[in-house]
C-alpha positions as CSV (number, residue, x, y, z in Angstrom):
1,X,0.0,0.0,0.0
2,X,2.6,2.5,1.2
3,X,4.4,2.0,-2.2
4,X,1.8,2.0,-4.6
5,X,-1.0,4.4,-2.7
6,X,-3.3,1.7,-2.5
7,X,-3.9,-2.2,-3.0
8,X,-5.0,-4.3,-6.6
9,X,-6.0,-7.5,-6.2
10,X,-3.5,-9.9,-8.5
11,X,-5.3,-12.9,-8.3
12,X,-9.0,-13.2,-9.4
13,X,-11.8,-13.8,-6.5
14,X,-11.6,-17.3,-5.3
15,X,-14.6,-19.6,-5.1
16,X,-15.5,-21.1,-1.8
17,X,-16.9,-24.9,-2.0
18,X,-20.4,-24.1,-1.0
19,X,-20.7,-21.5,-3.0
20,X,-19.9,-23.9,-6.4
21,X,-22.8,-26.5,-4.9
22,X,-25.1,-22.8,-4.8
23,X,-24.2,-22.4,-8.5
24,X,-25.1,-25.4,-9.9
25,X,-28.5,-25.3,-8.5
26,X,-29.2,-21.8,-9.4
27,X,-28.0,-23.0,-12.7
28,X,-30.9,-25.4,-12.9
29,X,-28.7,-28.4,-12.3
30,X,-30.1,-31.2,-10.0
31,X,-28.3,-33.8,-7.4
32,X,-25.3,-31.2,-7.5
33,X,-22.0,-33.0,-5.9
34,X,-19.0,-30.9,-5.4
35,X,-15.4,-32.3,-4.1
36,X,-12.4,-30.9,-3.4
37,X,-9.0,-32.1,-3.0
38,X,-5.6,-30.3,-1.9
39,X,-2.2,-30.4,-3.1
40,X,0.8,-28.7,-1.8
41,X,3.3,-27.4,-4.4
42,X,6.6,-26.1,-3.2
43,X,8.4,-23.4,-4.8
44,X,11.9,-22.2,-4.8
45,X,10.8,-18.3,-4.2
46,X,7.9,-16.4,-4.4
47,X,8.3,-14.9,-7.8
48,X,8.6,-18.2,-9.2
49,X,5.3,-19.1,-7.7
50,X,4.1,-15.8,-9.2
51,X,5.2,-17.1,-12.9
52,X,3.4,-20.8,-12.2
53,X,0.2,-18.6,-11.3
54,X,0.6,-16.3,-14.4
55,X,1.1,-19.0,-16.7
56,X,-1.8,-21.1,-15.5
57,X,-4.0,-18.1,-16.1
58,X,-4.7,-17.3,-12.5
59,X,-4.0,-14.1,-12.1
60,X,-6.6,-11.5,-11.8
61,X,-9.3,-11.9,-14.3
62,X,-11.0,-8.4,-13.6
63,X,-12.2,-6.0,-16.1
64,X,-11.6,-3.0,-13.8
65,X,-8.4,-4.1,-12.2
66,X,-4.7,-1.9,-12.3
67,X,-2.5,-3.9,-14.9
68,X,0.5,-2.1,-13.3
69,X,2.8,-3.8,-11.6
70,X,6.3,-2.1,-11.1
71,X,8.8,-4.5,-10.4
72,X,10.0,-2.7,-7.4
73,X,7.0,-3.7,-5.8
74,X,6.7,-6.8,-6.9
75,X,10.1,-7.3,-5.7
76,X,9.6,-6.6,-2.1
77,X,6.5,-8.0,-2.0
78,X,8.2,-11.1,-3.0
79,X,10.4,-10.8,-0.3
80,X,7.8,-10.2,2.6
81,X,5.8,-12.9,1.4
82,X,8.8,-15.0,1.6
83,X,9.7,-13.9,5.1
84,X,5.8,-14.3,6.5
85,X,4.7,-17.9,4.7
86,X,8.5,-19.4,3.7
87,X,9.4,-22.9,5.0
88,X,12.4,-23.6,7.0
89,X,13.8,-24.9,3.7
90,X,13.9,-21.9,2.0
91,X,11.2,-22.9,-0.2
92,X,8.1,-21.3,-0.6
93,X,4.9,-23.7,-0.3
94,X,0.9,-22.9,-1.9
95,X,-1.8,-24.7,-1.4
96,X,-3.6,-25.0,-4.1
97,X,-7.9,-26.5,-3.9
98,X,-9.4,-27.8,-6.8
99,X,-12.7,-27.9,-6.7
100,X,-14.8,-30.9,-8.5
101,X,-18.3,-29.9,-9.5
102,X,-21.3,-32.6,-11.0
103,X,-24.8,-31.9,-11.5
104,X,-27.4,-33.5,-13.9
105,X,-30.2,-32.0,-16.2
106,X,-33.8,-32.1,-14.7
107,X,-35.3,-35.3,-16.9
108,X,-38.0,-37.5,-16.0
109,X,-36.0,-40.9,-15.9
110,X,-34.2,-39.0,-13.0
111,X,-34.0,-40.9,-9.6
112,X,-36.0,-39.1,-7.2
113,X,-36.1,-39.1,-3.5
114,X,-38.7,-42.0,-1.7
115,X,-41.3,-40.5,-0.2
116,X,-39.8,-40.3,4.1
117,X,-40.9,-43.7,5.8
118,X,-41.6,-45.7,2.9
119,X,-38.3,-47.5,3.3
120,X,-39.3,-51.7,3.9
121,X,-35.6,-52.3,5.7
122,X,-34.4,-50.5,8.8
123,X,-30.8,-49.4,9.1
124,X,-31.3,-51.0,12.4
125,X,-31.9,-54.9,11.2
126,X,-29.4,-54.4,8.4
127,X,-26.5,-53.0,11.7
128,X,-27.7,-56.5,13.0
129,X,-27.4,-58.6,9.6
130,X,-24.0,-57.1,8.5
131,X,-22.3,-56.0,12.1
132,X,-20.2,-52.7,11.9
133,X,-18.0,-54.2,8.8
């Protein structure tokens, strides 16, 4: 802030999971699953994780954003970043969620929901049948 006179976003907005599970349904998708899974990617400085960002086409998206970036500040901002989330290693780890989302067309051969209590097996008599296997 103090370098630039204010701050600019350089990654776009970030989806949360529940809000991708809202989306589908507002889309007009049924039985929407979402899934996420995590991987760790280490990196050997903050800029470099800035270039695997930039060419993955995550940086920010926005129409109205500042395309600016003097390398000064990018520069020192590397460095703080560095010094705040770097690993005793020297390395520079992200987390990185990808987020897995399903969701069918409405269609009548769709399986629906039974009506509640029309089940003809309790989960009680199949705990006795099967055990806790």
């Amino acid at each position: 802030m103090e370098r630039e006179g204010g701050i600019s976003p350089r990654i776009s907005p970030l989806a949360q999971v529940r809000d991708a599970g809202n989306l589908l349904t507002r889309a007009g998708f049924t039985l929407p699953g979402v899934d996420v899974d995590e991987y760790v990617v280490k990196y050997e400085s903050a800029l470099e994780l800035i270039e695997h960002l930039r060419t993955m086409g995550e940086t920010n998206a926005l129409v109205q954003r500042n395309k600016l970036l003097k390398r000064e500040t990018a520069l020192a901002t590397a460095a703080i970043y560095e010094s705040m989330f770097g690993a005793e290693d020297g390395s520079v780890p992200a987390t990185y969620q990808v987020i897995y989302m399903t969701g069918w067309k409405e269609h009548e051969s769709q399986p629906r929901a039974k009506r509640r209590g029309s089940a003809t097996v309790s989960f009680h008599d199949i705990k006795k049948q099967f055990g806790n296997t």
